[in-house]
N, CA, C and O atoms as a MOPAC input file, in Angstrom:
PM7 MOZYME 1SCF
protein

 N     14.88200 1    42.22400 1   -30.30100 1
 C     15.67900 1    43.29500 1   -29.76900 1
 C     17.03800 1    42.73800 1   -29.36100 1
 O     17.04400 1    42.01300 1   -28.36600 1
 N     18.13800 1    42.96200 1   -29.95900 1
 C     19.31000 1    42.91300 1   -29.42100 1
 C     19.79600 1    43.11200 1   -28.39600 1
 O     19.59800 1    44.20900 1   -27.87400 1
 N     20.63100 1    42.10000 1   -27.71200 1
 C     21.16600 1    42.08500 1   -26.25500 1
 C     20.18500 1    41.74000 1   -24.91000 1
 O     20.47300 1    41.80100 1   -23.71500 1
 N     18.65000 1    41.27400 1   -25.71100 1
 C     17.75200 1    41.00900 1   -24.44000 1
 C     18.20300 1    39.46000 1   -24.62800 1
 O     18.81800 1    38.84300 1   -25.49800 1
 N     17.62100 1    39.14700 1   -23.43300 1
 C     18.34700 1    38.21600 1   -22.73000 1
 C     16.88200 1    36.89200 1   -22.61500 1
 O     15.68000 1    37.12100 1   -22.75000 1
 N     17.33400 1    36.00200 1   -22.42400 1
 C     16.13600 1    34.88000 1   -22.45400 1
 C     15.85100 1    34.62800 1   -20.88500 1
 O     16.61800 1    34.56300 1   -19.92500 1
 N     14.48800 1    34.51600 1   -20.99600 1
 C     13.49700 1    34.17100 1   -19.76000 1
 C     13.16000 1    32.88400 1   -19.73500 1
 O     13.84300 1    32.56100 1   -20.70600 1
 N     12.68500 1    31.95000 1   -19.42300 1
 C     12.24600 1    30.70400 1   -18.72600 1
 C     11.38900 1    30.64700 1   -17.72100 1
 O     11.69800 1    31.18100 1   -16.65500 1
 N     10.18500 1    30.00700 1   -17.86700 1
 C      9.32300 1    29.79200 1   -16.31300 1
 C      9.50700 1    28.09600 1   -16.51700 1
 O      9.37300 1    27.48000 1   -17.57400 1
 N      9.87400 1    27.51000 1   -15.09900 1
 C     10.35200 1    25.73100 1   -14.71100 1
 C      9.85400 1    26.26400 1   -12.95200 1
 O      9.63700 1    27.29600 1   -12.31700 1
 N      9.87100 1    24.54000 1   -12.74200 1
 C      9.69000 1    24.00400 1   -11.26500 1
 C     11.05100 1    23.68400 1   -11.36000 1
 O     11.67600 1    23.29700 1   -12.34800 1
 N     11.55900 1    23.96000 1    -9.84600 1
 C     12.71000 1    23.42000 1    -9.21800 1
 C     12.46500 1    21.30300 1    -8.99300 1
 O     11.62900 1    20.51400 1    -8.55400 1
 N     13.90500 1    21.29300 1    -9.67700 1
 C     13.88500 1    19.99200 1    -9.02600 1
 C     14.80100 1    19.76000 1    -8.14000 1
 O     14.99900 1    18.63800 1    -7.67400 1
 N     15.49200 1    20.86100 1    -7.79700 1
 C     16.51200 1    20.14500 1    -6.91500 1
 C     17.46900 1    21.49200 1    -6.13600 1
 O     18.29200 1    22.24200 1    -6.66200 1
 N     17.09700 1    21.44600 1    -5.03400 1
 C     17.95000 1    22.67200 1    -3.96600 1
 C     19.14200 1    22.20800 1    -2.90400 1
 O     19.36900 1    22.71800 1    -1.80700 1
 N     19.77900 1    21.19800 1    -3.47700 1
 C     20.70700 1    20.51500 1    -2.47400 1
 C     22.33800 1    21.36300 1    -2.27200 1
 O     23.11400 1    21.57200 1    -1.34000 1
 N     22.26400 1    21.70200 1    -3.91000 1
 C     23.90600 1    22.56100 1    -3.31100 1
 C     23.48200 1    23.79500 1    -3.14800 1
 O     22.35100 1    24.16800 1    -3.45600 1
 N     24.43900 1    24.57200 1    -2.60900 1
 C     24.46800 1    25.56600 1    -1.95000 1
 C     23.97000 1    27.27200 1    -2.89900 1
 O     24.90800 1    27.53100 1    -3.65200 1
 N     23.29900 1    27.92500 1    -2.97300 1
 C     23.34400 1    28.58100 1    -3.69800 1
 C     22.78700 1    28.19200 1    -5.25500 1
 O     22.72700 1    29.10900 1    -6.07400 1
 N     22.41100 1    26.92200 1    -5.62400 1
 C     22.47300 1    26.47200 1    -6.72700 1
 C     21.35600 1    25.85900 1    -6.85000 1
 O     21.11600 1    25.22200 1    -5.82500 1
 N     20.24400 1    25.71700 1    -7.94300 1
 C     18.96600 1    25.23700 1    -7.64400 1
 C     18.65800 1    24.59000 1    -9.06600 1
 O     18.96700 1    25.46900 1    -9.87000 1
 N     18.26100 1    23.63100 1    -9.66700 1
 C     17.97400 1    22.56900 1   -10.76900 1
 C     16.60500 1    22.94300 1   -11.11900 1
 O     15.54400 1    22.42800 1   -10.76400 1
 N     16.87300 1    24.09400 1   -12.00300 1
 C     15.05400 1    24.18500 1   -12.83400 1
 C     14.77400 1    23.12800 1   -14.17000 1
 O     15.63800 1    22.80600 1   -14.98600 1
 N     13.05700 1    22.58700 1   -14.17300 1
 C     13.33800 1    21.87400 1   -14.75900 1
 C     11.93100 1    22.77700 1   -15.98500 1
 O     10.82500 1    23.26900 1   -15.76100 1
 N     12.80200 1    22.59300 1   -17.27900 1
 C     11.68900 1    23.77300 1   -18.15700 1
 C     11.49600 1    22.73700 1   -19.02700 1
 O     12.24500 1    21.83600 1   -19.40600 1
 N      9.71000 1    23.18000 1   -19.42500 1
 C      9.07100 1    21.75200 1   -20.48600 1
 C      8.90100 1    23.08600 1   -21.44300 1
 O      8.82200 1    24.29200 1   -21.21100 1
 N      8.88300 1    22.31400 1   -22.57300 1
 C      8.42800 1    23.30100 1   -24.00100 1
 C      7.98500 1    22.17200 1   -24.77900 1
 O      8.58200 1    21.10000 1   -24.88600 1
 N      6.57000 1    22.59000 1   -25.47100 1
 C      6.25600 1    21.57800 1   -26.54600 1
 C      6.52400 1    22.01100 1   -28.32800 1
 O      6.36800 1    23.04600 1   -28.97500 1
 N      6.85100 1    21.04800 1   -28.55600 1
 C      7.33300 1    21.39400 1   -30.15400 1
 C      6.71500 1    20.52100 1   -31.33600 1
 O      6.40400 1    19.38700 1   -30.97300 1
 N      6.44000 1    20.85700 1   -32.86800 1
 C      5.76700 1    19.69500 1   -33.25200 1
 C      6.89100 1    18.93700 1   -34.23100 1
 O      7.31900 1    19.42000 1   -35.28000 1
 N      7.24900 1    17.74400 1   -33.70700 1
 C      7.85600 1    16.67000 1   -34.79400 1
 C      7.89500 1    17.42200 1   -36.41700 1
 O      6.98500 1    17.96200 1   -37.04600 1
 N      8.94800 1    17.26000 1   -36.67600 1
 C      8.94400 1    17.47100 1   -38.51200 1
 C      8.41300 1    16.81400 1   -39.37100 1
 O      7.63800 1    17.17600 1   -40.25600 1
 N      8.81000 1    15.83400 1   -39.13700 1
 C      8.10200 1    14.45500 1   -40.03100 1
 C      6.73100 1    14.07300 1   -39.73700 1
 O      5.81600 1    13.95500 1   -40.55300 1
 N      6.68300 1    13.85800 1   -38.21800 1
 C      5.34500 1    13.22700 1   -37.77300 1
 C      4.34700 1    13.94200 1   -37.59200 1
 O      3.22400 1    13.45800 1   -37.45600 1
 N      4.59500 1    15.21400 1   -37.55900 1
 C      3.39900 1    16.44000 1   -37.19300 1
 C      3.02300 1    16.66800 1   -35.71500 1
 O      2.45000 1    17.67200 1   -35.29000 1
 N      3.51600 1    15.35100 1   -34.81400 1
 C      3.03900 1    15.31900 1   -33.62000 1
 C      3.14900 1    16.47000 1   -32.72000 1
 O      3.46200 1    17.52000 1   -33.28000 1
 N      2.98400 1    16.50700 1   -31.59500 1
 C      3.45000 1    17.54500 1   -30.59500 1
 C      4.02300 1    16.73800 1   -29.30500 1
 O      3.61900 1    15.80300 1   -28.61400 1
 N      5.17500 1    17.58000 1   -29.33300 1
 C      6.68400 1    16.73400 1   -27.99400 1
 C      6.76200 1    17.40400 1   -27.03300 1
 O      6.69600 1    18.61500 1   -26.82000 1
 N      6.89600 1    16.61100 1   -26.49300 1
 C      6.95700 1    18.08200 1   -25.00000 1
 C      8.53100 1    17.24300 1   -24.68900 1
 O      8.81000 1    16.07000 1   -24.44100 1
 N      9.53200 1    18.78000 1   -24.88200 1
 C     10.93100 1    18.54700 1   -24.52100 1
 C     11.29000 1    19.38900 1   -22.73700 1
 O     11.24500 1    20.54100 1   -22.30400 1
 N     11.56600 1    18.28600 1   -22.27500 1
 C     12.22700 1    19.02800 1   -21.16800 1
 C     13.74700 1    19.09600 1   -20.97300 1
 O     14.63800 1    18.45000 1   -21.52600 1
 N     13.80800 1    20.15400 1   -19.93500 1
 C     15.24000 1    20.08100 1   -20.12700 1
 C     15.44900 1    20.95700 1   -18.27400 1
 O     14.82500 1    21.77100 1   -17.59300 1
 N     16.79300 1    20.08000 1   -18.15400 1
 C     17.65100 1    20.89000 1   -16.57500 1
 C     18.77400 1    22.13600 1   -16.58300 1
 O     19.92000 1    22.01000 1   -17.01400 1
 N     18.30000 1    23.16500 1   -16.11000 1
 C     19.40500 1    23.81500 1   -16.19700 1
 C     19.35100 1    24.76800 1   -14.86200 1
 O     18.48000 1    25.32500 1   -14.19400 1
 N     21.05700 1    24.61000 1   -14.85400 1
 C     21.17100 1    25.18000 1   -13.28200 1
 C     21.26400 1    26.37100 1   -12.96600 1
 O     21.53700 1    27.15200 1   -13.87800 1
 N     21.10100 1    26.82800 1   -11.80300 1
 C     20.64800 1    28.12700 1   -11.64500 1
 C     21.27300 1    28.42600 1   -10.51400 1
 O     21.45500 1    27.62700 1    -9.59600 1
 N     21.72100 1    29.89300 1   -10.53600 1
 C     21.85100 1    31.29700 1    -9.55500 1
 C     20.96100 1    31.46800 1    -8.25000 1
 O     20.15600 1    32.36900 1    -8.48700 1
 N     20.78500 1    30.97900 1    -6.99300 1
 C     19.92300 1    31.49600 1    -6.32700 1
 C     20.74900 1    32.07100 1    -5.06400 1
 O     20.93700 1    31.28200 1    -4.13800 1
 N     21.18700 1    33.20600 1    -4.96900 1
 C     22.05000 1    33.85600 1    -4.09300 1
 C     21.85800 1    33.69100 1    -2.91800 1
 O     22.65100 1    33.27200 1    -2.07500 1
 N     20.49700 1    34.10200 1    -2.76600 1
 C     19.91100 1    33.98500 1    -0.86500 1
 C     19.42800 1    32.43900 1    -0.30800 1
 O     19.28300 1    32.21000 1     0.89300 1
 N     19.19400 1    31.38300 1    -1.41400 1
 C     19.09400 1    30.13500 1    -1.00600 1
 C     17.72700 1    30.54800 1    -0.68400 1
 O     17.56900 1    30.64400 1     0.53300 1
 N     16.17300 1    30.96000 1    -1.72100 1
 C     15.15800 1    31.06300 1    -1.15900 1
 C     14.65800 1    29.93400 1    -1.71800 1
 O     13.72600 1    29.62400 1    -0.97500 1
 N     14.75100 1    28.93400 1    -2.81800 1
 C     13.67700 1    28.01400 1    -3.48700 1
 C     13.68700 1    26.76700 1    -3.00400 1
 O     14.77500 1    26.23300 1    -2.79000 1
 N     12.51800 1    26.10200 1    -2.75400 1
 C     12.83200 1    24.92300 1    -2.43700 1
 C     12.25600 1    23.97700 1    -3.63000 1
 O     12.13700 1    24.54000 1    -4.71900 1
 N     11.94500 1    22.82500 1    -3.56500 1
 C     12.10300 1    21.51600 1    -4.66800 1
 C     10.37200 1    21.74400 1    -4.57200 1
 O      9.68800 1    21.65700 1    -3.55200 1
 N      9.90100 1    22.06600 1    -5.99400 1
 C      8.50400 1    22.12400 1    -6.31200 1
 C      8.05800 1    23.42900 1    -6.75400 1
 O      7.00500 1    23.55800 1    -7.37700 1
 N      8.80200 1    24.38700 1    -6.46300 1
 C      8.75100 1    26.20500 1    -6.45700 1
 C      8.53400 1    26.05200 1    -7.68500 1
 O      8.93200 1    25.07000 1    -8.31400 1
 N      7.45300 1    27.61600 1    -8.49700 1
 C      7.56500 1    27.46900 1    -9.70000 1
 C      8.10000 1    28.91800 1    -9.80800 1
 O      7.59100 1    29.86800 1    -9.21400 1
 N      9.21200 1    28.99700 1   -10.65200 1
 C     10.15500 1    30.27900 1   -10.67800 1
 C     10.71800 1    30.28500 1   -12.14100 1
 O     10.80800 1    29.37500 1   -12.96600 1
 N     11.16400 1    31.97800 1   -12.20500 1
 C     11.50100 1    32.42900 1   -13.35400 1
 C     12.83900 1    32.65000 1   -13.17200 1
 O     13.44900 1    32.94700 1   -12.14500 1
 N     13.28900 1    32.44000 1   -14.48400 1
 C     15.04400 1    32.11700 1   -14.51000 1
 C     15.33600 1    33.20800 1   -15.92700 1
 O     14.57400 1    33.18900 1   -16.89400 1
 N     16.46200 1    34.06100 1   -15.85800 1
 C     17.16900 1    34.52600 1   -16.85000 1
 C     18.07100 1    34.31000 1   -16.82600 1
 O     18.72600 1    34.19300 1   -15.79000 1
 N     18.76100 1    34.07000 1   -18.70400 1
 C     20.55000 1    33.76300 1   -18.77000 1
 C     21.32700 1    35.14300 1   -18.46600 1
 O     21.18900 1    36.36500 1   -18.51100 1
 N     22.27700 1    34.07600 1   -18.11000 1
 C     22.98900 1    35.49300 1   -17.55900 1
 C     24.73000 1    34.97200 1   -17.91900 1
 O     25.14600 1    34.16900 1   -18.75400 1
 N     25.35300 1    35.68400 1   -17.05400 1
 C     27.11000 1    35.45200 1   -17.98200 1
 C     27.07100 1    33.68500 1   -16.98300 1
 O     26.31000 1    33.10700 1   -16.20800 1
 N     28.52600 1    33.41600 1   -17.70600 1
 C     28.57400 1    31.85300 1   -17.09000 1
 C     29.04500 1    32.09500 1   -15.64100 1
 O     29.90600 1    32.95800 1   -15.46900 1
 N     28.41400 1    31.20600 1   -14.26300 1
 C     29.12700 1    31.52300 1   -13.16100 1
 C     29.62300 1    30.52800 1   -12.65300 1
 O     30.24700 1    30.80700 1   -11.62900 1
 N     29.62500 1    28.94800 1   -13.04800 1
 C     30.64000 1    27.82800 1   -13.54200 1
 C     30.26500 1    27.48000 1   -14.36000 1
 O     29.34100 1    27.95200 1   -15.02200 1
 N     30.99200 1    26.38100 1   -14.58100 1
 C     31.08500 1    25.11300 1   -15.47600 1
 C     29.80600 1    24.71300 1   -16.36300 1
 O     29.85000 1    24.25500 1   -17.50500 1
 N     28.67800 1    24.97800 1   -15.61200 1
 C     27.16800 1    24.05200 1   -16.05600 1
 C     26.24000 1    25.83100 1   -15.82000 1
 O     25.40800 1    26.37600 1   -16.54600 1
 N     26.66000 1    26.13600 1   -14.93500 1
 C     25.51400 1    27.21500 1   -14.52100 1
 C     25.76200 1    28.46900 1   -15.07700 1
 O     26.86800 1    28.99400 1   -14.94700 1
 N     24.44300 1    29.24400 1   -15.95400 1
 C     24.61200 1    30.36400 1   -16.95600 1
 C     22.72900 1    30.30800 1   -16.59200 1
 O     21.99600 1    29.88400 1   -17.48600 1
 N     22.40100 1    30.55200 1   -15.87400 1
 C     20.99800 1    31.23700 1   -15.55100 1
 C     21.12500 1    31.90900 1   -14.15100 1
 O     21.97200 1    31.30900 1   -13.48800 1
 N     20.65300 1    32.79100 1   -13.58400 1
 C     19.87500 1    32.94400 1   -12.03400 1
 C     18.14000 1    33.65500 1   -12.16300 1
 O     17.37900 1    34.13300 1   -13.00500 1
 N     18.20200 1    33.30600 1   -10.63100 1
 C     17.00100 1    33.29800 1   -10.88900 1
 C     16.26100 1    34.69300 1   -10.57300 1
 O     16.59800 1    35.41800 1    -9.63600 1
 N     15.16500 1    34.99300 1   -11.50700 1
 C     14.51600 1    36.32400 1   -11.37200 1
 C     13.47200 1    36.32000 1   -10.28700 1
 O     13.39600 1    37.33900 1    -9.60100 1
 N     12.60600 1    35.25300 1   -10.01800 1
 C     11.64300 1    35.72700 1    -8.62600 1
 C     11.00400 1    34.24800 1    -8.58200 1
 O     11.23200 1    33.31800 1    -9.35600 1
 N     10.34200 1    34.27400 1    -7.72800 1
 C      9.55600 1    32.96600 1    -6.58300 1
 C      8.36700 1    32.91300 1    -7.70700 1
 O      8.25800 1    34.10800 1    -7.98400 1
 N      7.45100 1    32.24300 1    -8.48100 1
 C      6.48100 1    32.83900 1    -9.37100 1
 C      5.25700 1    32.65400 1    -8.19100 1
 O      4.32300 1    33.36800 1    -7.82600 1
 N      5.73700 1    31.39200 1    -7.81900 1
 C      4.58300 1    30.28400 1    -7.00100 1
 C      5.18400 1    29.50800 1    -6.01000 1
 O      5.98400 1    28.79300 1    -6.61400 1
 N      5.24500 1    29.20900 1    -4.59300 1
 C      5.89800 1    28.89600 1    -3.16800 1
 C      4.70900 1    27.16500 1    -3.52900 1
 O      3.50700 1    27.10600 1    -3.78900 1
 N      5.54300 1    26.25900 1    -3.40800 1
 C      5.02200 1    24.68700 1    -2.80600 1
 C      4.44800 1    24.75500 1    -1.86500 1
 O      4.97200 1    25.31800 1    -0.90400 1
 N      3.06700 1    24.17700 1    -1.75800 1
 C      2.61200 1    23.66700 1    -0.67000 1
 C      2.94400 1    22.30800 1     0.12100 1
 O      2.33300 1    21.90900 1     1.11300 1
 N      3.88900 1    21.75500 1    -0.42600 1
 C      4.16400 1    20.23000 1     0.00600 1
 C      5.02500 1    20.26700 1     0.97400 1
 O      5.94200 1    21.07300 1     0.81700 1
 N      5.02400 1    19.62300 1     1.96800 1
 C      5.93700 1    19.24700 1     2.72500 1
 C      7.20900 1    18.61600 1     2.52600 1
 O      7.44100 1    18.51200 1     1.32200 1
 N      8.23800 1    18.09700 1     3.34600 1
 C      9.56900 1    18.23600 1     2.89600 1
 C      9.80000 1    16.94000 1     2.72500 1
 O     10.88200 1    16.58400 1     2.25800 1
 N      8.86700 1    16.06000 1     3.06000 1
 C      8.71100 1    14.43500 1     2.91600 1
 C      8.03000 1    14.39400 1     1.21500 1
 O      8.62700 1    13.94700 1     0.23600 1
 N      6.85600 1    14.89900 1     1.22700 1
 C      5.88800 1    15.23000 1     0.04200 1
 C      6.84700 1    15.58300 1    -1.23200 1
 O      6.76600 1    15.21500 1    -2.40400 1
 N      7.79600 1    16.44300 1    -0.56300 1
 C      8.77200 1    17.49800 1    -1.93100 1
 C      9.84500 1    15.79900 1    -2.54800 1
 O      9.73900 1    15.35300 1    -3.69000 1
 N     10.74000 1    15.18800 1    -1.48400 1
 C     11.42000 1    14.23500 1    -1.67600 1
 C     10.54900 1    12.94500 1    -2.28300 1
 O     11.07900 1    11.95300 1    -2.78300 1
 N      9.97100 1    13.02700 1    -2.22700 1
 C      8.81200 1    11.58000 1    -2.62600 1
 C      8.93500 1    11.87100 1    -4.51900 1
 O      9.34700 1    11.07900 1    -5.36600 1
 N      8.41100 1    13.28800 1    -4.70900 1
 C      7.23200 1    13.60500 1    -5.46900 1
 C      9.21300 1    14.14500 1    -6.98500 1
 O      9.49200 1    14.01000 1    -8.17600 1
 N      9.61400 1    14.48900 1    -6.20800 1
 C     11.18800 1    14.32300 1    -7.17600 1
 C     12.05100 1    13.35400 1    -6.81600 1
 O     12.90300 1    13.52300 1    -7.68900 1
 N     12.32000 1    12.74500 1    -6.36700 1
 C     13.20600 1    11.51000 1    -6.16700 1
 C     13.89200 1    10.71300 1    -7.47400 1
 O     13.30500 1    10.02200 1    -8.30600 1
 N     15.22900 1    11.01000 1    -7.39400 1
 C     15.87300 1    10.46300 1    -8.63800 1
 C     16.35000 1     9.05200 1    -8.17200 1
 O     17.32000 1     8.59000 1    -8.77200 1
 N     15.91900 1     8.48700 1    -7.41200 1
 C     15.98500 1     6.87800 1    -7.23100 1
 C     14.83200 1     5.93600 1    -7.93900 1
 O     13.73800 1     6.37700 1    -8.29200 1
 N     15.20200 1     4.74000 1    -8.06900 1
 C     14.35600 1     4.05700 1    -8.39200 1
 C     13.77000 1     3.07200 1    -7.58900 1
 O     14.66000 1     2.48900 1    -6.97000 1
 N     12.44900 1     2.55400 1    -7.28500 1
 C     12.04100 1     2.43700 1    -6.17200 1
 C     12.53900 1     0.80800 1    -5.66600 1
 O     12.39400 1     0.09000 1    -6.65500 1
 N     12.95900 1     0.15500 1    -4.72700 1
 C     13.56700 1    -0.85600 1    -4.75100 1
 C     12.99200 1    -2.54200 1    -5.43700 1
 O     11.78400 1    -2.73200 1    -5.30100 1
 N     13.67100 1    -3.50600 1    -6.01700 1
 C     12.45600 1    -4.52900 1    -6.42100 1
 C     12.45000 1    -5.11300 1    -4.80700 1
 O     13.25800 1    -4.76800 1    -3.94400 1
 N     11.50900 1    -5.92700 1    -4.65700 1
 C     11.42900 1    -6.51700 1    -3.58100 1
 C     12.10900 1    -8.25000 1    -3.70300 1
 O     12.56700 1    -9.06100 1    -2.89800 1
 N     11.86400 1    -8.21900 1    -5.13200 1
 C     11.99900 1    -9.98900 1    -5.58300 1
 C     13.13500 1   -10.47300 1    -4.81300 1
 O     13.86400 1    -9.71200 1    -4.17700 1
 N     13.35100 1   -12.22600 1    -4.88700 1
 C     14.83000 1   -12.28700 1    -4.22800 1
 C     15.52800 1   -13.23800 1    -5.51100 1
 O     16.18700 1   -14.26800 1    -5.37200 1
 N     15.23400 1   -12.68400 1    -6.53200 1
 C     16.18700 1   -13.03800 1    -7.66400 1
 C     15.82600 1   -14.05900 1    -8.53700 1
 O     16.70000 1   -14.67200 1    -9.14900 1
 N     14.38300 1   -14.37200 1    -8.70000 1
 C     14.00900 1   -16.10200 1    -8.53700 1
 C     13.55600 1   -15.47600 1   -10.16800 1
 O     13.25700 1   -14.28300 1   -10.11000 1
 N     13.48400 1   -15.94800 1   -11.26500 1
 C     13.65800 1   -15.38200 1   -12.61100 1
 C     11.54600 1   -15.79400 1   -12.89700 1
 O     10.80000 1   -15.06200 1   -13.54700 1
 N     11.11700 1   -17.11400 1   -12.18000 1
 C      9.92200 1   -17.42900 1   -12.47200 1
 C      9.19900 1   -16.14200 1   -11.81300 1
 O      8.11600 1   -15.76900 1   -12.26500 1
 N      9.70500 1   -15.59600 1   -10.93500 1
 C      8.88300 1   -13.90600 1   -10.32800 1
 C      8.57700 1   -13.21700 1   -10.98000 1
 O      7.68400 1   -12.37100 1   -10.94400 1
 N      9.54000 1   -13.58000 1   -11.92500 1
 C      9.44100 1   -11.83700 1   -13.10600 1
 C      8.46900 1   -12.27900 1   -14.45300 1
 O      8.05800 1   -11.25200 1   -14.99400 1
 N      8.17000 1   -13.05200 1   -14.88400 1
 C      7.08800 1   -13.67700 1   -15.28000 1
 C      6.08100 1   -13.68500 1   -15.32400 1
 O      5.57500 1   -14.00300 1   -14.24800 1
 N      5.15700 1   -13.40600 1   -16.37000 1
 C      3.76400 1   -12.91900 1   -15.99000 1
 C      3.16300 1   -14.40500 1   -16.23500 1
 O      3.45500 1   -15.02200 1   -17.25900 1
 N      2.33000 1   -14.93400 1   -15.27000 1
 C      1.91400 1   -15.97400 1   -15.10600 1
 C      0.16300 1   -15.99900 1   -15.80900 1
 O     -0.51000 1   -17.02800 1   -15.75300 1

């Protein structure tokens, strides 16, 4: 049908700016060559006017006109509210990597 518009169901990964919320949508597809099956994910930012989602939410997103630079979705409704806590939510998405402890010694890294 012409002029309908695309839907998406993703978990939030990320509610830090204002109004603006990081859904993250998996789709599996099968390889051409290999026959396999891929699971592609992908980030795209989102519309959340009232600032209701937090990091773990599972929510539905439609495109919509561009409202900057990166962001051309908002979001249609809450599907599913996180049970995790706000320590639990930061742990469980964390775009850091976790620190080495070593103190540089090259025989450490070495599987003995």
């Amino acid at each position: 049908m012409p002029g309908a518009r695309a839907r998406r169901v993703g978990r939030v990964a990320s509610d830090r700016a204002d109004k603006t919320i990081i859904v993250e949508v998996e789709s599996v597809r099968r390889h051409r060559l290999y026959k396999k099956q891929v699971r592609l994910r992908r980030k795209l930012m989102t519309h959340d006017p009232q600032n209701t989602c937090r990091i773990g939410d599972l929510v539905q997103i439609e495109e919509s006109r561009p409202m900057s630079r990166r962001k051309r979705w908002r979001l249609v409704e809450v599907i599913e509210r996180t049970q995790l806590t706000d320590e639990e939510r930061q742990a469980a998405f964390s775009t850091g990597a976790p620190e080495d402890e070593s103190d540089g010694d090259p025989e450490d890294s070495r599987n003995v």
